[in-house]
N, C-alpha and C positions, 0 to 999 in steps of 0.2 A: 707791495705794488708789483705789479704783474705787467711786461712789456712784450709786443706782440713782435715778432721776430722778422717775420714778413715787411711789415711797416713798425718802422720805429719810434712815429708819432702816436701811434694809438696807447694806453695804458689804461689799466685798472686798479682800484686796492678793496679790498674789501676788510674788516675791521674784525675781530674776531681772538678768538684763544685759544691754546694749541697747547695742553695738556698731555707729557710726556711720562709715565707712569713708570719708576722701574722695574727693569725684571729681574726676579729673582734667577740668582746664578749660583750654581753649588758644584765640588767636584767629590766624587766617592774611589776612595783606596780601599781593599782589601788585604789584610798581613796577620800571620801566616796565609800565603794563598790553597798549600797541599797540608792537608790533617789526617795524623791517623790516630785509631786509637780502638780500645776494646770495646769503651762503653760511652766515653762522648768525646767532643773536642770544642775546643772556644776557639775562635776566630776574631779580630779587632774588625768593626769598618770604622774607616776615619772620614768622617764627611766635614770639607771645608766651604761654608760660605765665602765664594766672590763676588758676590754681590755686593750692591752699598743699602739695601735692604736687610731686615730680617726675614728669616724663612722659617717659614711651620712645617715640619718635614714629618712624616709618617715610612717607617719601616718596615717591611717583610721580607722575607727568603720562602724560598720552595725548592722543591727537585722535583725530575723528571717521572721518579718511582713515588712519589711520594712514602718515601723511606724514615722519613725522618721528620723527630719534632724540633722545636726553635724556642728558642727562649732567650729573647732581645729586651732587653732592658736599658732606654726607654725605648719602646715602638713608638711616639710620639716626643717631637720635642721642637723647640722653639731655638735657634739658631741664631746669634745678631752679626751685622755685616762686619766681615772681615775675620771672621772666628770661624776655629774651629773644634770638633769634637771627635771621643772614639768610643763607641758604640760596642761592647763584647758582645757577642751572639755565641748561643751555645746551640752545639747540634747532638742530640742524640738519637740513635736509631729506635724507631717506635719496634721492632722486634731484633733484639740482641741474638747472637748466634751464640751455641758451644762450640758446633764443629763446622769446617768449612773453609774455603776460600775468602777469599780476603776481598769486600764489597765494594764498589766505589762509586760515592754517588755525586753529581754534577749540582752542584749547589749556587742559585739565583741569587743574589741580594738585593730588594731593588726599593730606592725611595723615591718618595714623588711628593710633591709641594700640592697646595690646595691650588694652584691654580692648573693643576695635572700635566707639571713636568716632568715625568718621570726620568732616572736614572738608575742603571742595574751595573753590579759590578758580580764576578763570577769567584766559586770557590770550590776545590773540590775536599769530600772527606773521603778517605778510606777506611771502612772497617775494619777490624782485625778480628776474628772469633779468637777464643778461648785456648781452640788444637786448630791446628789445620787439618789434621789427619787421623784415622784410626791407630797407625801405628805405633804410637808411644802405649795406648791404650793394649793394645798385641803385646807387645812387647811385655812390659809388666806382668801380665794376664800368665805369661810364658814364664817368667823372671818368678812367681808364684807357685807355678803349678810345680817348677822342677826346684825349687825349695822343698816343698810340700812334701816330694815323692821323696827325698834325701832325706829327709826328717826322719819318713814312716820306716822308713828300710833301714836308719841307725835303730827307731825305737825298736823293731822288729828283732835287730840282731841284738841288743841289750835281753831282749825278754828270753829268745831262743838260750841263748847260754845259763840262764837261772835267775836275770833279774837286774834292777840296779843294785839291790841289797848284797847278791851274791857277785856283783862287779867289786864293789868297795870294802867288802871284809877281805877275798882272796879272787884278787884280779887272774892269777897264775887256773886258780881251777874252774873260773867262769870261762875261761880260753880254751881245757880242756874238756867242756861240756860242749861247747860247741866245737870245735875237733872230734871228738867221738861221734856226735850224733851226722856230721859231715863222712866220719871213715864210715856208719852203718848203712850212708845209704849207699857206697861201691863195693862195699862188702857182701852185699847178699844177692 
């Protein structure tokens, strides 16, 4: 019944039905929010129905570079009121580094109900290559080459004096073959 506000004797009703439909209602956490890692990282998202509905929820992420692929298992699922669930999503970089800086990508999460209420929650990953830098690579390279050069210059002086053979019968005269052939060359 309907009363006209103006006049207070007038009214109306009209007879009818008035069909209130729920709506679905859901909230999304993301945990760990920051990942890092070489070659991938999982993430949880926990999506809870508040609704007094079930909800059909469809899953995705993305990033900015499109850097990365995703592996959410279920991308699709059914929700009942009052429940909730946690979602692992895995991210890996579609080209892994060896060397480099450390990458960091801004990571979407976002689901949406068939009736296209979307909801997004955020995550980032950071890559970590392999090295960060040439220099351990230098280093080594250096760490090699002046072994190398110490080796050749003991074998060199082993040969010069008469040999290993003549090192380990008579140590005393491998020492004075190389002393002589040392006095012959400030001698002449």
């Amino acid at each position: 019944v309907v009363t006209s506000q103006s006049t207070a004797q007038e009214s109306a009703s009209v007879v009818g039905q008035l069909e209130i439909l729920p709506a679905v209602e859901y909230k999304l956490k993301v945990h760990p929010y920051r990942l890092s890692g070489m070659r991938q990282g999982v993430t949880n998202l926990t999506i809870a129905n508040t609704g007094v509905t079930e909800a059909n929820i469809t899953i995705e992420a993305s990033d900015l570079d499109d850097g990365l692929k995703y592996q959410i298992k279920p991308e699709k699922l059914t929700l009942g009121a009052w429940n909730s669930v946690e979602v692992p999503i895995r991210l890996k970089p579609k080209r892994g580094s060896f060397l480099g800086a450390v990458k960091r990508f801004d990571v979407t999460i976002t689901a949406s109900t068939e009736s296209g209420n979307p909801q997004t929650a955020n995550c980032e990953f950071n890559h970590s290559p392999f090295l960060k830098s040439w220099k351990p690579i230098w280093r080594l390279i250096k760490a090699i080459i002046a072994i190398a050069i110490v080796v050749v210059i003991i074998v060199f002086i082993i040969k010069w004096g008469g040999g290993w053979s003549a090192l380990r019968e008579s140590p005393k005269g491998w020492f004075n073959n190389i002393a002589n052939s040392v006095q012959g060359w400030f001698n002449k």
